[in-house]
C-alpha positions in Angstrom: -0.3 -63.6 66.3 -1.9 -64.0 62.7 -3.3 -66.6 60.9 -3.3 -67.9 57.2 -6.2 -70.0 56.1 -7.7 -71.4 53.2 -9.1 -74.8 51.5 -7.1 -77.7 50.4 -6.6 -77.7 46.9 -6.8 -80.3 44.2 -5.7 -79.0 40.9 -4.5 -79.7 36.9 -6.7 -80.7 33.9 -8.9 -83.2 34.6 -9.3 -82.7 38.8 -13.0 -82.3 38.7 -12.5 -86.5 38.6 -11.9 -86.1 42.5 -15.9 -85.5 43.4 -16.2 -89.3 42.7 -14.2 -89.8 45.7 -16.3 -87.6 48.3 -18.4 -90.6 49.3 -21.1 -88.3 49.6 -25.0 -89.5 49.9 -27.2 -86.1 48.8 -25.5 -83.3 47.1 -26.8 -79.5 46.5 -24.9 -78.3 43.2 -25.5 -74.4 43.6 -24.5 -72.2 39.9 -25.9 -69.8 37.5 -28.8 -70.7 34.8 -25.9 -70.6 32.1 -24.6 -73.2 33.3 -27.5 -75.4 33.5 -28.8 -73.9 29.9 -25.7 -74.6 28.2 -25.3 -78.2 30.1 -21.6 -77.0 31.2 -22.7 -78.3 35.0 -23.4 -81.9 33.3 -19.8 -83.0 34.2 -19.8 -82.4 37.5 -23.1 -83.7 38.3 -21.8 -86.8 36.4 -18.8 -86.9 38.5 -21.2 -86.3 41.9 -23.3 -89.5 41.0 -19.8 -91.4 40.6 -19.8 -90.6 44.3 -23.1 -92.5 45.0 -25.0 -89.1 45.6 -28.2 -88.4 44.8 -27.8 -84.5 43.1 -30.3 -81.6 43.2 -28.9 -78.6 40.9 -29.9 -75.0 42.3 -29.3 -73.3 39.0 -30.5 -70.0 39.6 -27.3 -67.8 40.6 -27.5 -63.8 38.7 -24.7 -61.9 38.4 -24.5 -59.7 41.1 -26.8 -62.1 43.2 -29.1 -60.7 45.7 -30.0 -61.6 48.8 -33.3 -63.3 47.7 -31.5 -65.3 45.6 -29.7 -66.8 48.7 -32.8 -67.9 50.8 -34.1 -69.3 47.5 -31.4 -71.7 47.8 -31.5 -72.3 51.3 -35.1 -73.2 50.8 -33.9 -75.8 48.6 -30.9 -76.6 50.4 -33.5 -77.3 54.1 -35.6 -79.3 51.8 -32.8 -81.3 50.0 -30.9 -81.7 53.2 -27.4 -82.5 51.4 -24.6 -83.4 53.1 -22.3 -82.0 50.8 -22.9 -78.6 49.1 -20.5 -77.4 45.5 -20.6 -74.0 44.6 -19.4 -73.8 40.9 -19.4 -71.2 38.8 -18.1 -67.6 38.9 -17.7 -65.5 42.1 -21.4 -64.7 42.1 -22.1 -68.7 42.5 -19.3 -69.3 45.0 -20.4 -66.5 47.0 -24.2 -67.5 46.7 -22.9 -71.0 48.0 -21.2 -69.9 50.7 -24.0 -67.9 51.9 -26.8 -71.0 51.6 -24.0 -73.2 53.2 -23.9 -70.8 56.2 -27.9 -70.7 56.5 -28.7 -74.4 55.7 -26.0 -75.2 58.7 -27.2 -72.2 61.2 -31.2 -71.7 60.6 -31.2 -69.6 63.4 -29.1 -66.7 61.6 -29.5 -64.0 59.1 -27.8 -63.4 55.9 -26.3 -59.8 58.1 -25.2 -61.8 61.0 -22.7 -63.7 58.4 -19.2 -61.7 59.9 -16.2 -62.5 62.3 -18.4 -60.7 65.5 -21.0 -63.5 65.4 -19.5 -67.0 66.5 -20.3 -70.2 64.5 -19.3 -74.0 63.8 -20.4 -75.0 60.6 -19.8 -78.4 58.8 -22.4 -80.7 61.1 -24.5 -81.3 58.3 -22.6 -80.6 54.9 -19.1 -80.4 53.6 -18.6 -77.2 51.2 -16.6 -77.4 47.9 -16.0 -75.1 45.4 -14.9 -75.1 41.6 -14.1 -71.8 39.8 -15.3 -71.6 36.1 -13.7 -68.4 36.1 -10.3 -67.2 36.6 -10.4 -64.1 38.7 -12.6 -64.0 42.0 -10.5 -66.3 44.4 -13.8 -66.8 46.3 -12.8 -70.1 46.0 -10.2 -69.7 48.6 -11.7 -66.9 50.8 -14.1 -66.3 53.8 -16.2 -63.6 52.2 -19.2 -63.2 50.4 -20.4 -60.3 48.3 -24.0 -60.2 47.9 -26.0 -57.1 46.9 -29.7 -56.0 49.0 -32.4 -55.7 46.5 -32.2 -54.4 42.7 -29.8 -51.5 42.9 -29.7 -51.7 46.4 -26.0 -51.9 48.5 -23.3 -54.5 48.3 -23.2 -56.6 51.3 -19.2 -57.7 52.1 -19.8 -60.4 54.2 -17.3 -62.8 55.9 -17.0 -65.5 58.2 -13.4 -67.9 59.0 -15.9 -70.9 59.2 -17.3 -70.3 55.1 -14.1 -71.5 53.7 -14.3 -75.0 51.7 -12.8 -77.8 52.7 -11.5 -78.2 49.2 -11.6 -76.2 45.8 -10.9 -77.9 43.0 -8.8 -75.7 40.3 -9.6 -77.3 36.9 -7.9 -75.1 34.0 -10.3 -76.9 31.5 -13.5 -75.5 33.2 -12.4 -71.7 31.7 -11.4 -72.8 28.6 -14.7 -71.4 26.9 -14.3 -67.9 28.8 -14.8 -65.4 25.9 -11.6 -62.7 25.6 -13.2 -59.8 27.5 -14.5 -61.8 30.4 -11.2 -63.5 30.9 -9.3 -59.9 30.5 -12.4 -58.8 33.1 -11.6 -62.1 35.3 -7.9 -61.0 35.0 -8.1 -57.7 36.2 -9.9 -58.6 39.2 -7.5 -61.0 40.1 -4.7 -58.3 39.5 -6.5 -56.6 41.7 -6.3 -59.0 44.5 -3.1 -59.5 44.7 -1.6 -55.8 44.2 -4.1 -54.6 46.9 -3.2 -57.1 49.2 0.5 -56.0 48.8 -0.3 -52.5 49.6 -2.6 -53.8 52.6 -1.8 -52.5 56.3 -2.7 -56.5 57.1 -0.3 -58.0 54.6 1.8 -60.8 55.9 4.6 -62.9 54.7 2.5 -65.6 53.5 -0.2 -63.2 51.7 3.0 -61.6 50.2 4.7 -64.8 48.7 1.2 -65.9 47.0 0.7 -62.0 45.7 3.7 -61.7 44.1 3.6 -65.0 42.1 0.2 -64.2 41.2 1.4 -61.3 39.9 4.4 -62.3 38.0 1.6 -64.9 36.4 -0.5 -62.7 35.3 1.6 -59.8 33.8 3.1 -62.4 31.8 0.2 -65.2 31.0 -3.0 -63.0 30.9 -2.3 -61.7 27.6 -1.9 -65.0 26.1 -5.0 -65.9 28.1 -6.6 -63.1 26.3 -5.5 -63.2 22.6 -6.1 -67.0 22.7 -8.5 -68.6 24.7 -6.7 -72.3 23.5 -3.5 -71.7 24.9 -3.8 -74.3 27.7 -0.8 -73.4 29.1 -1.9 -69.7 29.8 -5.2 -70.4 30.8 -3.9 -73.1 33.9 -1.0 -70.4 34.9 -3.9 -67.6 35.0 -6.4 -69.7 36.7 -4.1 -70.5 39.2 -3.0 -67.4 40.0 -6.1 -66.3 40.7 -6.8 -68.8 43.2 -2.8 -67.2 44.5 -4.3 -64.0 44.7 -7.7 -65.2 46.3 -5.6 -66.9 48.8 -3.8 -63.6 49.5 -6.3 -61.3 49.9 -8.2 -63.4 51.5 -5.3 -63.2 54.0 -4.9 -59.7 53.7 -7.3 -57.5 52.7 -8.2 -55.7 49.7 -8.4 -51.9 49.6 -10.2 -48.8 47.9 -9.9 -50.0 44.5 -12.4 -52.6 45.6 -14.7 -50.1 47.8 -14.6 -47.9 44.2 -15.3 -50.8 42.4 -18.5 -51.9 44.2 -19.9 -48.5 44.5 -19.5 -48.5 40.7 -21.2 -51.8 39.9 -23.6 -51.1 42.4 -25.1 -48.0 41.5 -23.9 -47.7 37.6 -24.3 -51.8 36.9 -20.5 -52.2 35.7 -19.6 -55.9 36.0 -17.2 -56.2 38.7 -14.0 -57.3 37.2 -14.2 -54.4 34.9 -15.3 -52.2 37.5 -12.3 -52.8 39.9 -10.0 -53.2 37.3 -10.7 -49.8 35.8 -9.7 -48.7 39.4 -6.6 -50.0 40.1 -4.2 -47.6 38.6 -6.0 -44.6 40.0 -5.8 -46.5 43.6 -2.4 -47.6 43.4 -1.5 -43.8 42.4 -3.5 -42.8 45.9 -2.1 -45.5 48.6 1.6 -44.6 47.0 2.6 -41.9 49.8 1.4 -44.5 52.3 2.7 -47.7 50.9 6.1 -47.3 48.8 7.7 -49.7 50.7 5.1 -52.7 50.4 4.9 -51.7 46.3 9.3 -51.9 46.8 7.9 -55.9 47.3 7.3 -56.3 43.5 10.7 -54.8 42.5 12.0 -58.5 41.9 8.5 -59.2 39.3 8.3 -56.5 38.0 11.5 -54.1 38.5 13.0 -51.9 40.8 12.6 -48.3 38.9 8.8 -49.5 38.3 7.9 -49.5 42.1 9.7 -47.0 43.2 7.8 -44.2 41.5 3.8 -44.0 41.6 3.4 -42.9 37.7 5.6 -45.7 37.1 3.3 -48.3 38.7 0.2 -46.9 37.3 1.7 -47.1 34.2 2.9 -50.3 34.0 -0.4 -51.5 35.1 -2.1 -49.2 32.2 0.2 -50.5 29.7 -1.2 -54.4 30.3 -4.8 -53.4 30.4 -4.3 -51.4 26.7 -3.2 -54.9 25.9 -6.1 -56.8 27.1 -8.8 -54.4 26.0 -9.5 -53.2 29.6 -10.9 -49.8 30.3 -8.7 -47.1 31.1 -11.5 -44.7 32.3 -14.9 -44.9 33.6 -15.4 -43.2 30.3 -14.4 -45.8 28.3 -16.6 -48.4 30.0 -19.3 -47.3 27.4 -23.1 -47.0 28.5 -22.5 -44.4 30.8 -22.9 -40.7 30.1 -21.1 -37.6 31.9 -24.7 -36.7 33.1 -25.4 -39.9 34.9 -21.9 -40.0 36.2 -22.6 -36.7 37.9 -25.9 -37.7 39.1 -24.7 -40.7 40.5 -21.1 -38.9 42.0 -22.2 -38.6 45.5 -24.1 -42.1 45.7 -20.7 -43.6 44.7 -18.9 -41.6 47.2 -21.5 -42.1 50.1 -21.3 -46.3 48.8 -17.6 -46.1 48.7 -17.0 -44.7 52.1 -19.5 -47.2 53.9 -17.0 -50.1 52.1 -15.1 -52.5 54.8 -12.9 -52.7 51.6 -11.1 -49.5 53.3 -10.6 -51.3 56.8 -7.0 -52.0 55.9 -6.2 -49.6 53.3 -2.9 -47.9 53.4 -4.6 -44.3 53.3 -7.3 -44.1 54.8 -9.8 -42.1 52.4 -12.1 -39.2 53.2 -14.9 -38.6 51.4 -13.8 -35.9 49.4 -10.4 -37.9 48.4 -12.8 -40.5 47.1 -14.6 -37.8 45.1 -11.5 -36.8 43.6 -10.4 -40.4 42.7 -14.0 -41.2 41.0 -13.3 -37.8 39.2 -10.1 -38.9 38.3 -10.9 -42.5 36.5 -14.0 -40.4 35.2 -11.6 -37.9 33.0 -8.7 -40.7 32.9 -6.1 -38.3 34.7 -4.0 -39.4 37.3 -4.3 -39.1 41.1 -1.7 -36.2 42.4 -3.2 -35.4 45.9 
């Protein structure tokens, strides 16, 4: 027996209109100080005070938040006491929400006693909501948080059934401003999601269906997404399919492209999209032996000789990330120099191997395979063990 769970969804141009209809009475808007500087958050607080609600703004989300950040807001959210909570922003500020929606509900717990071994009802006092800005994270849609302990300390992958929304609300206008490398770096990750959750020991039916779409979306739409940040019709298919992929991973699993991709933002300060995305070719290459007949699943998006043959994949996966200006190689990340790398090498492994992201990989990874795969997307050669 399985289960497939996620929020309700309100979506199309113009959906952020629904808050006005939430009937709320105080609401905690939780996002990142660009959104406050740049006033992009003024429309849904507008929207909130449609509602009737009185609105505090926690503005003070970082990329890769920390776990300071999070009782910060909590603080606020225990003095506010709102009784409905929206994350928006990127997957930093959903994630940050979800965790200050777990603690303002349970005072009792920690920010590590946020997973499925530690029981919980939340919802008593708040409703949670999220709205992506981004196309790419899914955290919209999923029960985990990623949150990182102290500057340069490790990623936290947290999760919990009970921290997904009740609604997330999928407004393709709210990206619209997304620069061309964050949207490629957006893009990626949400490649990511749903090609790892293909390949995942706990894919399902349902996970597939939504991977696949998301897939066929985003070889096609990201591109335009990319080249031209006004082609409205690109940016809703690609934000959508990253709520598809965010919806299937968070069904499924992800897998060592993620656990790569952490240990590289966490210890070399790559920003995750472009860290996970640089990874993906180099993992699909290593789960192939393992997983040929879940890639067979794409054959009708993206061909049958494509995912029959590992080099094939990779490649085909290379080929749209030339096209988006996504790095090929840690090399070609820029900023980090073949001495660092080495110094850093057994950090990343030793971060790597601790991931839950390998809990449901295909192949599972030994230490010295994840070595060799760093080594690999270091010198840009493909995986052959």
């Amino acid at each position: 027996m399985w289960f497939f769970t996620g929020p309700k969804l309100v979506f199309g141009p113009g959906s952020v209109e629904f808050l006005a209809s939430l009937n709320a009475k105080k609401a905690l808007l939780v996002c990142d100080r660009f959104l406050v500087q740049s006033g992009a958050h003024g429309r849904i607080v507008e929207e909130l005070r449609k509602s009737g609600a009185e609105v505090e703004v926690f503005g003070e989300v970082d990329p890769e938040p920390l776990v300071s950040r999070v009782l910060e807001g909590v603080a606020v959210a225990r003095n506010v006491q709102p009784d409905l909570i929206v994350g928006l922003g990127g997957g930093s500020a959903m994630d940050v929400t979800k965790a200050i929606y777990a603690l303002y509900e349970r005072p009792d717990l920690t920010v590590y006693e946020l997973t499925p071994l530690v029981e919980m009802t939340l919802g008593k006092k708040a409703r949670l909501i999220q709205i992506p800005t981004t196309s790419g994270t899914g955290s919209e849609t999923t029960w985990a948080t990623i949150l990182t302990e102290g500057e340069g300390g490790t990623k936290l992958e947290l999760a919990h059934r009970q921290l997904i929304a009740e609604w997330a609300v999928l407004d393709p206008m709210l990206p619209a401003t997304m620069p061309p490398k964050l949207t490629a770096d957006t893009g990626a990750d949400a490649l990511c999601h749903a090609i790892e959750s293909i390949s995942s020991e706990w894919a399902n039916p349902f996970s597939d269906a939504f991977a696949k779409e998301a897939v066929q979306l985003l070889y096609r739409d990201l591109p335009r997404a990319v080249k031209d940040g006004q082609d409205a019709e690109a940016r809703e298919s690609v934000h959508y399919a990253a709520t598809m992929a965010g919806l299937s991973f968070g069904n499924a699993q992800v897998g060592v492209g993620h656990a790569l991709g952490h240990a590289l933002g966490s210890v070399l300060h790559v920003p995750h999209g472009r860290a996970v995305g640089t990874f993906l070719p180099y993992a699909i290459e290593y789960n192939f032996p393992a997983a040929k007949e879940k890639f067979a699943r794409l054959a009708p998006v993206l061909g049958e000789s494509v995912v029959r043959d590992a080099r094939e994949l990779s490649a085909s996966v290379r080929k749209l990330w030339k096209g988006i200006g996504m790095s090929g190689s840690i090399r070609e990340i820029g900023g980090i120099t073949p001495e660092a790398f080495e110094s850093a090498l057994p950090e990343l492994v030793t971060r790597a191997d601790q991931s839950t992201c390998v809990t449901a990989n295909p192949r599972v990874p030994s230490s010295a395979d994840l070595k060799r795969i760093f080594q690999s997307a270091w010198e840009g050669k493909p995986v052959d063990f």
